[in-house]
N, C-alpha and C positions, 0 to 999 in steps of 0.2 A: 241855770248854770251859776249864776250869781249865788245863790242864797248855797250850793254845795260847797262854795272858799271857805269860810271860818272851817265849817266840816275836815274838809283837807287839811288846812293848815296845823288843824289842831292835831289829824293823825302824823301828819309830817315831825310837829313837833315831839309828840310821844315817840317816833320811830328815833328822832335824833336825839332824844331821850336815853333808851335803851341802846342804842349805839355808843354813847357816851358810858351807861353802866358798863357795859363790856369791856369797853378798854382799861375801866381803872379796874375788872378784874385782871384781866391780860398785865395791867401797869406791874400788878400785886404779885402776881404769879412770878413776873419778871425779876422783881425784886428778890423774893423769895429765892429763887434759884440764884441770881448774884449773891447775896448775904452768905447763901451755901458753898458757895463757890467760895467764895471768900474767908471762910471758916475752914474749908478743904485744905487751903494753902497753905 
């Protein structure tokens, strides 16, 4: 049981990894569509 922790963690950390990329694409996208909006006006 012990020796699978680093294991975990490590997938843990890749997962809140990729979690983290997503959102600054989601951030980007957000953006995007505000600036357009904003050029709309």
């Amino acid at each position: 049981m012990a020796a699978k922790e680093p294991k975990n963690l490590l997938q843990v950390a890749k997962a809140q990894l990729e979690t983290a990329k997503a959102q600054i694409e989601v951030a980007r996208v957000q953006e995007k569509i505000v600036m357009a909006q904003a050029e709309a006006q």
